[in-house]
Backbone as CSV, one residue per row, in Angstrom:
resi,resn,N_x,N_y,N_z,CA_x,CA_y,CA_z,C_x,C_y,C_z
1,UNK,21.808,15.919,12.461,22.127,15.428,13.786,20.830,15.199,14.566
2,UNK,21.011,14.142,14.963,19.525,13.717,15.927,19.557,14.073,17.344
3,UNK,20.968,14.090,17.883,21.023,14.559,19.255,20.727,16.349,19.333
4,UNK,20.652,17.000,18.490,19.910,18.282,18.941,18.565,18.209,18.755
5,UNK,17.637,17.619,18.216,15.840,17.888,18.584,15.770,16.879,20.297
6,UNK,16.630,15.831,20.325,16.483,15.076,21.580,17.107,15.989,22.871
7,UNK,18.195,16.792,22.382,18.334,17.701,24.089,17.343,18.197,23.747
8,UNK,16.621,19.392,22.852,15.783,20.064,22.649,14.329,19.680,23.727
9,UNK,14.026,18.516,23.485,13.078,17.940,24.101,13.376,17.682,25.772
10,UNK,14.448,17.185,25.833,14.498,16.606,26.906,14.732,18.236,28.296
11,UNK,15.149,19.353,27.110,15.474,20.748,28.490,14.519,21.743,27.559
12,UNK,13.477,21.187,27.523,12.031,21.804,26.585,12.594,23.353,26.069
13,UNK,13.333,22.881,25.446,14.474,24.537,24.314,13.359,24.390,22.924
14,UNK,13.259,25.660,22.444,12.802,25.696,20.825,14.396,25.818,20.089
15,UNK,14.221,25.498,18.957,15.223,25.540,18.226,15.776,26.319,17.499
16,UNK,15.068,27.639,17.957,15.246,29.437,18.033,15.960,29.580,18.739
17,UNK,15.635,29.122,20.166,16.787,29.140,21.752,18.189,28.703,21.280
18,UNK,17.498,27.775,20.436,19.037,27.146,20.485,20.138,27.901,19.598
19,UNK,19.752,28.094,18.322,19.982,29.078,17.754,20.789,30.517,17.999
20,UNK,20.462,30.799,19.279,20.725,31.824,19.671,21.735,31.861,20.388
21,UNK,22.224,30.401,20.931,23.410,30.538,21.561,24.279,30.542,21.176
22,UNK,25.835,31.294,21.574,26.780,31.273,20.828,27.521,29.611,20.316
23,UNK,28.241,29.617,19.436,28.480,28.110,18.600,29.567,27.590,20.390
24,UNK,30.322,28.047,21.009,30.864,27.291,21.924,29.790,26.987,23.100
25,UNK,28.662,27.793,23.479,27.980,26.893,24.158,27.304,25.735,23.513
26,UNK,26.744,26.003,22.354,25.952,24.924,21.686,26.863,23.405,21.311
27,UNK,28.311,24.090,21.275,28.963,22.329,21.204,28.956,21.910,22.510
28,UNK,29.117,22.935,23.864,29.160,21.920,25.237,27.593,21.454,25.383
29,UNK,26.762,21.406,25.121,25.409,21.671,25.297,25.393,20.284,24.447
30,UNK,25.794,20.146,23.091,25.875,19.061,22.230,27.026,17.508,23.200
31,UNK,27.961,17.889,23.441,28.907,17.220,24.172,28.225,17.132,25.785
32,UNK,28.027,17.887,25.908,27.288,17.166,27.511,26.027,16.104,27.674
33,UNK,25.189,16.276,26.234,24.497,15.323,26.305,24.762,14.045,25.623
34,UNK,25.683,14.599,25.056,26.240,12.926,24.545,26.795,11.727,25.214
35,UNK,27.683,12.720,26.492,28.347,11.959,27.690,27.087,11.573,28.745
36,UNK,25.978,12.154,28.716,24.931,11.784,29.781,24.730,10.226,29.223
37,UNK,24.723,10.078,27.941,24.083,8.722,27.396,25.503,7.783,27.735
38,UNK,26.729,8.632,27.559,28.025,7.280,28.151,27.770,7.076,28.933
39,UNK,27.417,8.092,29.951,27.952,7.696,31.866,26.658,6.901,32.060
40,UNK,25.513,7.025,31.179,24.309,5.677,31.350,24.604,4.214,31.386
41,UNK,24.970,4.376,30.013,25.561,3.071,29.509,26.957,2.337,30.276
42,UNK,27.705,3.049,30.998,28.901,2.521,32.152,28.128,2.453,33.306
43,UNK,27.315,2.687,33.574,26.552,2.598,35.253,25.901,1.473,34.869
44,UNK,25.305,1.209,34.033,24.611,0.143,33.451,25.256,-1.020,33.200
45,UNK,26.103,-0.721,32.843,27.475,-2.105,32.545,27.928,-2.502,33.930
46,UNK,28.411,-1.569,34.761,28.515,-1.577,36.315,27.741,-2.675,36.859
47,UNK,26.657,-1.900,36.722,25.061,-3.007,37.804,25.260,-4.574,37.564
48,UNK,25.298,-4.404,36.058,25.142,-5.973,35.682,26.102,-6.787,35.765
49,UNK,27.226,-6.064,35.608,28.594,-6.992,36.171,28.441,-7.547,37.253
50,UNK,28.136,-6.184,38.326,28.048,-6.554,39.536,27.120,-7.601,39.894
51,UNK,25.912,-7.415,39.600,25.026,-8.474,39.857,24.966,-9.922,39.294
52,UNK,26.102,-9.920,37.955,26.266,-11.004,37.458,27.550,-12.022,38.268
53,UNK,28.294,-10.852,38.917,29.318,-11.649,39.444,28.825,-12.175,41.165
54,UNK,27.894,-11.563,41.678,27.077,-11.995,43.351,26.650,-13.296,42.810
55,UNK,25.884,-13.409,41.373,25.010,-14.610,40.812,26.101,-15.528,40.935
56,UNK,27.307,-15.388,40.366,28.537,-16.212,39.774,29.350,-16.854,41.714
57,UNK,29.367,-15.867,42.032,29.470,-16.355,43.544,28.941,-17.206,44.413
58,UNK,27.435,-16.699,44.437,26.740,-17.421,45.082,26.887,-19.298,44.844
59,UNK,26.319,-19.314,43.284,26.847,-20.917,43.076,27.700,-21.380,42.881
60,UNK,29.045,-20.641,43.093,30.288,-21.240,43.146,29.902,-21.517,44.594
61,UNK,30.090,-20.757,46.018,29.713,-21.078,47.287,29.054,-22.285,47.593
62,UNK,27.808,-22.713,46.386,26.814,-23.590,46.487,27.680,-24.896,46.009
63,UNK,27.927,-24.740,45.167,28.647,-25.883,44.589,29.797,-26.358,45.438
64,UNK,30.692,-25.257,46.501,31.549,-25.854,47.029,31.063,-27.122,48.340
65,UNK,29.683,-26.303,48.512,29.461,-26.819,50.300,28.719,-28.003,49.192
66,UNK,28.413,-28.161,48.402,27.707,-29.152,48.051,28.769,-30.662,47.816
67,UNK,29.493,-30.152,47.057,31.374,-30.986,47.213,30.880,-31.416,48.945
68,UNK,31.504,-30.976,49.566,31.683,-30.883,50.955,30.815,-31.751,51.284
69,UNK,29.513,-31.953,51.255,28.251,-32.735,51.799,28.813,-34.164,51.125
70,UNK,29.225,-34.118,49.905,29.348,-35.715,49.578,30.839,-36.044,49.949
71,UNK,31.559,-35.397,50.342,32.418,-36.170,50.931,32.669,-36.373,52.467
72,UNK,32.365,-35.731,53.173,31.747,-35.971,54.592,29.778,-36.472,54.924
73,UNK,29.637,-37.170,54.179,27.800,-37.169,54.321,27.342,-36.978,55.960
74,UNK,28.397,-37.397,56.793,28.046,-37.750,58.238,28.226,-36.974,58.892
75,UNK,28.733,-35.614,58.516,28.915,-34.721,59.311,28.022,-33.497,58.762
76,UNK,27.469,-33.546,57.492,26.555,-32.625,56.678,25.092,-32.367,56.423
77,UNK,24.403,-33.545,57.066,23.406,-34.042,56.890,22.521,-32.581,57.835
78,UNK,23.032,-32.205,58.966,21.924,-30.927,59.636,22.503,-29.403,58.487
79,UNK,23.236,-29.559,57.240,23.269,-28.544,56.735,22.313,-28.477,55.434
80,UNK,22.090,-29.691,55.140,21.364,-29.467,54.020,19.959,-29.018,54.170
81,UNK,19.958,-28.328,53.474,18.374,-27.698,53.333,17.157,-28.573,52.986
């Protein structure tokens, strides 16, 4: 298993310490750091959704007023940038 030298490292434990704990702490100890790397990877999925869907907004918004400018030109002309 690779996830015990990586908690090891990451909560600076020797692998004597670890050793020493009884087998039900050492599986929550094993299971808690496994879920640290889920709840990464969902916060992470989060951000980018999110920021992918403001992106997805924005030029839908753009694209609408842009519609808008060519079919009124005479009333749009102080909006365009």
């Amino acid at each position: 298993m690779k996830l015990i030298p990586a908690i090891n490292e990451k909560f600076q434990l020797t692998p004597q310490q670890i050793q020493e704990l009884s087998p039900e702490l050492r599986k929550i100890i094993v299971v808690g750091g496994a879920s640290m790397g889920t709840i990464s990877a969902t916060i992470s999925y989060y951000l980018l959704r999110k920021v992918g869907n403001a992106h997805i907004n924005e030029y839908y918004a753009l694209a609408q007023l842009e519609n808008l400018c060519h079919r009124f030109p005479q009333r749009s002309r102080r909006y365009r940038p």
